[in-house]
N, C-alpha and C positions, 0 to 999 in steps of 0.2 A: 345093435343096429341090424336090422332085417333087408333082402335084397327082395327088389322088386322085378320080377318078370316082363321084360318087354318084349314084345313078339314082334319085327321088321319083316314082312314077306317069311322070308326059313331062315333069318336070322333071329338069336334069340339076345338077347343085352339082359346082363344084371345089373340095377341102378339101385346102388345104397342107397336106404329109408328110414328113418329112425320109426318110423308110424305115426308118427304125432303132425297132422296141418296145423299151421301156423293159425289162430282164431283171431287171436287179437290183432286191431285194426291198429296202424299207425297213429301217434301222435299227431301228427299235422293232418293225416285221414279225420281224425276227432277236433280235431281245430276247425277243417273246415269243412264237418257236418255243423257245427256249432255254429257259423256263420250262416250256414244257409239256413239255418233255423233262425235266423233275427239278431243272432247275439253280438254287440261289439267288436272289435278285433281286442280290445284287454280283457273285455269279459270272455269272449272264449278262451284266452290265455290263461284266464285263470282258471278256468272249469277243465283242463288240460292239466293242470298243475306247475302252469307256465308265469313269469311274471310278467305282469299285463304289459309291459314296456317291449315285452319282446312278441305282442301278438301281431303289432303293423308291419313287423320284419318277414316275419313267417305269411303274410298276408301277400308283401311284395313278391316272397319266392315263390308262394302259390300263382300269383298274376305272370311271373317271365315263363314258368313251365308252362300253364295253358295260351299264355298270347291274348288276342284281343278278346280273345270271348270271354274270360276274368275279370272283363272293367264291368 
């Protein structure tokens, strides 16, 4: 793991790095591109590798995190 140089004013901070950003999007990030593309809530659960029973669940938790603008 490599440290990263942060410069504060004349203060300097090493912040461990391994080098690698994280690329992959989240699971439910890919659920609910998959929605807003048209898809079901079981059909995107399963294009996720989710089973379709659990895509209206993941749907509900996406609607309380955003609030009304979700519906």
């Amino acid at each position: 793991m490599n440290a990263v140089l942060i410069m504060i004013g004349q203060r300097a901070m090493f912040i461990p790095h391994s080098g690698y950003a994280r690329s992959e999007i989240s699971k439910l990030d890919q659920f609910a591109e998959h929605l807003a593309n048209g898809l079901s809530p079981s059909n995107a659960a399963r294009a996720v590798g989710w089973q379709p029973s659990h895509g209206n669940s993941m749907l509900q938790r996406i609607r309380k995190r955003l609030g009304p603008q979700a519906i």
